[in-house]
C-alpha positions as CSV (number, residue, x, y, z in Angstrom):
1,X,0.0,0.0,0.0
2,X,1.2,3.5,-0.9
3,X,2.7,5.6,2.3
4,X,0.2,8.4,3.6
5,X,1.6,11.7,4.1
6,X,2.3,12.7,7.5
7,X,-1.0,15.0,7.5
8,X,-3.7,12.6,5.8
9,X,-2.6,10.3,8.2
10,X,-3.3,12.9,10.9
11,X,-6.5,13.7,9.3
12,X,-7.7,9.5,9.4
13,X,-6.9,9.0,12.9
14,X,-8.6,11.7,14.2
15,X,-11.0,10.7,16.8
16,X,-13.1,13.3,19.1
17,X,-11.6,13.2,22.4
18,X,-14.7,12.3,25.1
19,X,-16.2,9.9,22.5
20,X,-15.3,6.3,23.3
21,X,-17.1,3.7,20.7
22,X,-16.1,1.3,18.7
23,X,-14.7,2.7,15.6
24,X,-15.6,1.2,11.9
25,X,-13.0,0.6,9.0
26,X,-14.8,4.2,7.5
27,X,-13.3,6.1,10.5
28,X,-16.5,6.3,11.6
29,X,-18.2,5.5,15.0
30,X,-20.3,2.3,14.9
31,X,-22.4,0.4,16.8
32,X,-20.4,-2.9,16.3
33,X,-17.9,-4.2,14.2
34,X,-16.5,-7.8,13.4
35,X,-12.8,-8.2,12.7
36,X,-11.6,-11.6,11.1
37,X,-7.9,-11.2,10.9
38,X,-7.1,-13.8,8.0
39,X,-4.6,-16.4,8.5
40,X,-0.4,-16.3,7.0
41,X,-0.4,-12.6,7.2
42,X,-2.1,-8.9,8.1
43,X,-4.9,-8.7,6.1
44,X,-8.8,-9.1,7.6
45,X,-12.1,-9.1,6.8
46,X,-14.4,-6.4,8.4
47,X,-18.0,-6.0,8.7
48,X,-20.6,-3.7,10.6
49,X,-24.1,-3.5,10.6
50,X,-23.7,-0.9,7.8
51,X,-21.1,-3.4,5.2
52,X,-23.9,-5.9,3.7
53,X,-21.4,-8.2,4.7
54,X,-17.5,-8.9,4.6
55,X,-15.7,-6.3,3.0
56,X,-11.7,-6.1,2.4
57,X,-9.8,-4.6,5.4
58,X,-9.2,-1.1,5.3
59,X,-5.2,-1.5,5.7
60,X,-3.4,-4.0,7.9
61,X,-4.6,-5.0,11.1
62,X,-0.8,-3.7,12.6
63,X,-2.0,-0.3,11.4
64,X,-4.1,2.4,13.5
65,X,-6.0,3.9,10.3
66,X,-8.3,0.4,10.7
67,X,-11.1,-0.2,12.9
68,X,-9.5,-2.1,15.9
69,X,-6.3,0.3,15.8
70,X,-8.6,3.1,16.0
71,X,-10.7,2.0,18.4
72,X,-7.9,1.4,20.6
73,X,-6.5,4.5,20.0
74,X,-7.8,6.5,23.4
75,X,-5.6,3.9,25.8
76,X,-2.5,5.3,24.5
77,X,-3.4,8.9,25.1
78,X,-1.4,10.8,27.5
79,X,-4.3,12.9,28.1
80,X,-7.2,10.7,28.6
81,X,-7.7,11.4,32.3
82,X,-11.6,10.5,32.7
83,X,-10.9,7.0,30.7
84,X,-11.1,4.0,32.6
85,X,-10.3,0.7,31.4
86,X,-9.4,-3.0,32.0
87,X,-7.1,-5.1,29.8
88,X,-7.9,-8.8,30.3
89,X,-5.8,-11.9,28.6
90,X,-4.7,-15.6,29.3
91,X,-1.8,-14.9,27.7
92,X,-0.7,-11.7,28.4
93,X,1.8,-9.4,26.6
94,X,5.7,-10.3,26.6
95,X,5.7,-7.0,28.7
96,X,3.8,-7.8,31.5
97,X,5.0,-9.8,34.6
98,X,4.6,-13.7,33.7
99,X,2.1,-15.2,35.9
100,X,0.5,-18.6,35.6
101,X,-2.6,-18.6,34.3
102,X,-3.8,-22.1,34.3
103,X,-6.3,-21.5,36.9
104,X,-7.6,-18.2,35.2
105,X,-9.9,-17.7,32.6
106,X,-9.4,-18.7,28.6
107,X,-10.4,-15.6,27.7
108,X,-9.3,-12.5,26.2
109,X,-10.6,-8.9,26.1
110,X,-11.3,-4.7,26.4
111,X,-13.5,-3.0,28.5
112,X,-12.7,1.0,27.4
113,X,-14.9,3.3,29.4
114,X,-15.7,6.8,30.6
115,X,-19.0,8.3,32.1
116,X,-21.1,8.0,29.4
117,X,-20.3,4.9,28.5
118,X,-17.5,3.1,26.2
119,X,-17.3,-0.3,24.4
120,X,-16.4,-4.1,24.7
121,X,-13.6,-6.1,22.4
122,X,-14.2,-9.3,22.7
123,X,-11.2,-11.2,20.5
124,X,-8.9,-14.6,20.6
125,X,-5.5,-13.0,20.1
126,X,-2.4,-13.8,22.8
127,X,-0.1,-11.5,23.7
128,X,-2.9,-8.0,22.9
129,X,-3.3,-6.0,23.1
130,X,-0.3,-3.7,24.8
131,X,-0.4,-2.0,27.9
132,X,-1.8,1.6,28.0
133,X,2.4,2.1,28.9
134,X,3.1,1.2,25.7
135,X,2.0,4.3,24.5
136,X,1.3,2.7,21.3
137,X,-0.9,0.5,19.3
138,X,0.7,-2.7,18.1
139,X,-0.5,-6.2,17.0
140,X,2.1,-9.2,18.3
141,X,3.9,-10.9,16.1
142,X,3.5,-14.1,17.3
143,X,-0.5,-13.6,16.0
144,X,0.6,-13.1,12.7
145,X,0.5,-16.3,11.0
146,X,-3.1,-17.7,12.2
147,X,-6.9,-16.6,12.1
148,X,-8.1,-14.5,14.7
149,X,-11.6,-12.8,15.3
150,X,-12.3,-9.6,17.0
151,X,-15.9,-8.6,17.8
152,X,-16.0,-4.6,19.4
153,X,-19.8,-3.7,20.8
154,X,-20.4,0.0,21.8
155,X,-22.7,0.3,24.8
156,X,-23.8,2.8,27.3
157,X,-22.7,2.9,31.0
158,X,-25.5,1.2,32.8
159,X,-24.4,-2.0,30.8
160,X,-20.9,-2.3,31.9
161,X,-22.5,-3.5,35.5
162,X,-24.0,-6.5,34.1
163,X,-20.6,-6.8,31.8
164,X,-19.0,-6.3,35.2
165,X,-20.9,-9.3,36.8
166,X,-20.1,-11.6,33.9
167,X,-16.5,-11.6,34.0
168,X,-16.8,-11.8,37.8
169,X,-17.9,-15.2,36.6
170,X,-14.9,-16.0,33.8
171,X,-12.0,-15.2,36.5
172,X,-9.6,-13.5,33.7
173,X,-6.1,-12.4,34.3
174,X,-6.1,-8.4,34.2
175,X,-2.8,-7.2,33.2
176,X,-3.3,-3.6,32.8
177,X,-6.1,-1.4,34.5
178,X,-7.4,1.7,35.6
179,X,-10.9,2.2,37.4
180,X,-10.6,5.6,40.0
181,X,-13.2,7.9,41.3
182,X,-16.9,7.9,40.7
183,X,-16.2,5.1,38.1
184,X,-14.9,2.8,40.8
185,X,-17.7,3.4,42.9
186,X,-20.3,2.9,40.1
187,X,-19.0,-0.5,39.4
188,X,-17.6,-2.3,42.6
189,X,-17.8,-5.7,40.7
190,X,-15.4,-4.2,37.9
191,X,-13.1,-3.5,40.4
192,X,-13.3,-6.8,42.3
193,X,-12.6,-8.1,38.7
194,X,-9.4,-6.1,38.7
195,X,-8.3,-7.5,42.2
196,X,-8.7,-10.8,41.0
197,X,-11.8,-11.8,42.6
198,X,-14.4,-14.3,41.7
199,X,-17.5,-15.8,42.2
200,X,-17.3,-18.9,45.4
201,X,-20.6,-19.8,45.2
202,X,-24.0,-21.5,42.8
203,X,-24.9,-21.1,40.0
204,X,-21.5,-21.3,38.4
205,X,-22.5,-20.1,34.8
206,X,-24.9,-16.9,34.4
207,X,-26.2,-15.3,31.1
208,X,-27.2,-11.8,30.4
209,X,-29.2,-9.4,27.6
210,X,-26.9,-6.2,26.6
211,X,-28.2,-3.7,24.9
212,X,-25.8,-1.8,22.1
213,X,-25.8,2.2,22.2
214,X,-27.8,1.7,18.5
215,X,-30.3,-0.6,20.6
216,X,-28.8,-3.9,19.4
217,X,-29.9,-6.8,21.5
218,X,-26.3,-9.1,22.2
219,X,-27.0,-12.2,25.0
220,X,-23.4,-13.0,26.7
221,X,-23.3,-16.4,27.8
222,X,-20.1,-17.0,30.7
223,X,-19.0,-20.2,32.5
224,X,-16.7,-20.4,35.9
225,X,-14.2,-23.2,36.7
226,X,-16.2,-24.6,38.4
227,X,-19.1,-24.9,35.8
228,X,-17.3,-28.6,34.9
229,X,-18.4,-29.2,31.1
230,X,-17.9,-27.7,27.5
231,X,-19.3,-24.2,26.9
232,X,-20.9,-25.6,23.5
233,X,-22.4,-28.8,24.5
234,X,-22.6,-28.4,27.7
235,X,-24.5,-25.0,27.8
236,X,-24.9,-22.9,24.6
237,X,-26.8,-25.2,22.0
238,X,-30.0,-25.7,24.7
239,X,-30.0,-22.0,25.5
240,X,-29.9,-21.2,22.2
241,X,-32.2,-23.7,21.2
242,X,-30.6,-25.3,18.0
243,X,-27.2,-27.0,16.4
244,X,-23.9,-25.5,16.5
245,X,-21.0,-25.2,14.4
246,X,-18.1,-24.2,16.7
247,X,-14.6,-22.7,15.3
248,X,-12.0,-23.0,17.6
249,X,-7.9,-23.4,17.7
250,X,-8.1,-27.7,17.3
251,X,-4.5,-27.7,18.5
252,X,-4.7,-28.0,22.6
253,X,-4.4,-31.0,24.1
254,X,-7.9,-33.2,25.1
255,X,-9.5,-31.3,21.8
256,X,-13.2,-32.7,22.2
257,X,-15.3,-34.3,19.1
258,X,-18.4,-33.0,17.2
259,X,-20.7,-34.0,20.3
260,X,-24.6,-35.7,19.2
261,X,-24.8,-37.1,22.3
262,X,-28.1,-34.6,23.3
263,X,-31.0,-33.3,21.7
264,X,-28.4,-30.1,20.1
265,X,-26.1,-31.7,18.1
266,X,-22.3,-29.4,18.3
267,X,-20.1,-30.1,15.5
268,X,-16.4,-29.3,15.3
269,X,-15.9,-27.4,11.9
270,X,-12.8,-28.0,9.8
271,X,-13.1,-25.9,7.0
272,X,-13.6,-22.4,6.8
273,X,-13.8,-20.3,3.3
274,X,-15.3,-16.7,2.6
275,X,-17.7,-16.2,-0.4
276,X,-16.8,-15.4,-3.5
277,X,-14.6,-17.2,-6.3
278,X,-11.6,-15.5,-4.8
279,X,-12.8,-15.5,-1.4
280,X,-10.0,-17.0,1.2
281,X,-10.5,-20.3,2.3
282,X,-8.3,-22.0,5.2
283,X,-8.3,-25.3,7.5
284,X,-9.2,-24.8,11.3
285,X,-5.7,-26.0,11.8
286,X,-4.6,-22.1,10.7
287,X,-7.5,-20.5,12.6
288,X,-6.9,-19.6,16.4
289,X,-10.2,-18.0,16.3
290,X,-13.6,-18.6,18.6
291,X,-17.0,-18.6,17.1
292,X,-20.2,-20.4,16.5
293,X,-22.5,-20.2,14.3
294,X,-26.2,-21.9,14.4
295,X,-26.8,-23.6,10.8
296,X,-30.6,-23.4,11.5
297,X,-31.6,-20.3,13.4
298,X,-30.0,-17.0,13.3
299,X,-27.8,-17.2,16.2
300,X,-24.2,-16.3,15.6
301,X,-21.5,-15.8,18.9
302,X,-18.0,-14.5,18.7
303,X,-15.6,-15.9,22.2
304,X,-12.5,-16.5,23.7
305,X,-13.1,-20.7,24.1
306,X,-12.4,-23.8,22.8
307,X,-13.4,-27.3,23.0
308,X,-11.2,-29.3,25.2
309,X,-11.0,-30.9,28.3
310,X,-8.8,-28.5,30.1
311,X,-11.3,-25.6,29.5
312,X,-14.3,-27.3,30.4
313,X,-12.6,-26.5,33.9
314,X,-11.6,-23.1,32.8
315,X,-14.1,-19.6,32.8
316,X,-14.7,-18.0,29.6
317,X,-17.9,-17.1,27.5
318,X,-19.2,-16.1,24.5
319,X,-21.4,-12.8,22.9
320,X,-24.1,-13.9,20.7
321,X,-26.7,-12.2,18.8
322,X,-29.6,-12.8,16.6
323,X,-28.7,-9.6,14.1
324,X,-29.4,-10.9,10.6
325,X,-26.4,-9.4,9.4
326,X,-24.1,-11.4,12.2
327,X,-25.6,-14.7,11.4
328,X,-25.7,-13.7,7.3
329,X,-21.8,-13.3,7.5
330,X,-20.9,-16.2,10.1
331,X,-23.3,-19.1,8.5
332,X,-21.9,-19.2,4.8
333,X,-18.3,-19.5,6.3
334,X,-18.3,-23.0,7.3
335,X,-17.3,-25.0,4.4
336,X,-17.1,-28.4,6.2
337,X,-17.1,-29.9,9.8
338,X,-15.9,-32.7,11.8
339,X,-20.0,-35.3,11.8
340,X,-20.3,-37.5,15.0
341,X,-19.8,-41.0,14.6
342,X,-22.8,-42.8,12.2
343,X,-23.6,-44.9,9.2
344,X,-23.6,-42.5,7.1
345,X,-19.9,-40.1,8.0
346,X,-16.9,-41.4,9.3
347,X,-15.6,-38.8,12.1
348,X,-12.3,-39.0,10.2
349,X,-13.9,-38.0,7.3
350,X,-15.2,-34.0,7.3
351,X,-18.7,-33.6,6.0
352,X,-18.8,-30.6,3.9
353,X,-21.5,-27.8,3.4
354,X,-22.6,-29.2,0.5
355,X,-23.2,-32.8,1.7
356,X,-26.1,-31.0,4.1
């Protein structure tokens, strides 16, 4: 891509100061935005209630002139005093102390906050993103080479208490934070979040509505440690009342198979591929990214978990909506998925989209 001069590039990062949303590839605020950062490289998908879909990238996911560079952008301001925030990740930037987070949460995300409210990035990328010490906005190198999704919800300041409650829940390792004055007091369980604290007692898994700034309806589904089972099958496909297809990093040990074991059948998918004669296609063996998708009703979630053993004993969760567009973009990606054991498919043999 051709340089920018130092002005236009000026000119394209320019967000109002006070205004903390999520930020759309247009430089625009939005209501949400989805990110799919493509495998062997830098270049991603976007799409927003507004796209009609995925749409190329607007530059690099490295860069600041995209959405999730942009949106970022207030943490690494010198002069954001009223911003309060909370930087959340199993695996933790390089920068940070190295803790063990074994008996933390999988899960990986950005509460950015003031008084009138702020947003949540929900994403699946280790080592993100930096401190607000960093001063600047980076993407790790070590995410380079596999998929990654990124889903950023605006929402108003009365909804960050129930967001609040919900990690209280998922136990995540916060390795950068600030929460002072009235903010602090307005959300006590944000700041036992920060402190490391978590829920001791029943029910061990708690699901919330959250409305969007725009009025978009998002359901966040979180498990504790405790909870003892997979997120999917043990959980999601009965709320949600249907099938899943789940995309998740197949590479941890204990990886767990398409389960048909219930009445919600949740299949492991295999192959993922974007529409389009030249869209991208890739194996879930490049794709460190978490989402579902429901093949039969319009239910599409974007997470930090997988399916395996080890995490059915971990906290995380998952943000789901019914939004046509979501499920429009999600469904038409899965090109083939792991079937459960029967007559008619092997489970070493992945049933593809057209064998439906």
């Amino acid at each position: 891509m051709a340089a920018l001069s130092p002005l236009v590039l000026a000119a394209l990062l320019w967000v109002p100061v006070g205004t903390l949303t999520c930020y759309g590839d247009s430089g625009q605020p939005v209501d949400w935005f989805v990110v799919y950062k493509l495998p062997r490289g830098l270049r991603y998908k976007y799409m927003d209630g507004d796209s009609r879909g995925w749409r190329e990238g607007a530059d690099f996911i490295n860069s600041s002139a995209g959405a999730v560079g942009r949106s970022l952008l207030p943490l690494y301001r010198s002069n954001a005093s009223q911003l309060a925030f909370l930087l959340y990740n199993d695996q933790p930037p390089q920068s940070s102390r190295a803790r063990d987070s074994s008996s933390r949460g999988h899960t990986k995300g950005v509460l950015l906050l003031d008084r009138d409210g702020g947003f949540w990035l929900v994403h699946s990328v280790p080592r993100f993103p930096p401190p607000a010490a960093s001063a600047a906005y980076s993407w790790p190198p070590t995410a380079r080479p596999y998929g990654q999704t990124l889903l950023c919800v605006s929402f108003p300041f009365d909804q960050f208490k129930d967001i609040s409650r919900q990690l209280n829940y998922t136990f995540p390792l916060v390795y950068d934070y600030k929460l002072e004055g009235d903010i602090a007091q307005r959300l006590p369980d944000l700041v036992k979040v920060a402190k490391g604290l978590h829920v001791r007692s029943k029910p061990w898994n708690s699901s919330v509505t959250l409305t969007s700034k725009a009025g978009a309806t998002f359901q966040s589904f979180v498990k504790s440690r405790n909870f003892g089972d997979d997120l999917y099958s043990g959980w999601l496909a009965e709320a949600l009342g249907s099938n899943l297809q789940v995309q998740f990093w197949p590479h941890s040990a204990g990886v767990l198979r398409s389960n048909c074991t219930g009445l919600r059948h949740v299949l492991d998918v295999t192959e993922i591929a974007f529409p389009g004669p030249s869209g991208p296609a890739f194996s879930n063996q490049d794709d460190h990214s978490k989402w579902c998708v429901a093949p039969e009703r319009p239910w599409a979630c974007v997470g930090d978990m997988n399916r395996n053993s080890a995490e059915e004993h971990r906290g995380g969760g998952t943000l789901c909506s019914q939004l046509p567009a979501l499920w429009k973009a999600f469904q038409p990606l899965v090109k083939a998925w792991e079937p459960c054991e029967s007559r008619a498919f092997s489970p070493e043999r992945p049933r593809r989209a057209s064998e439906r």
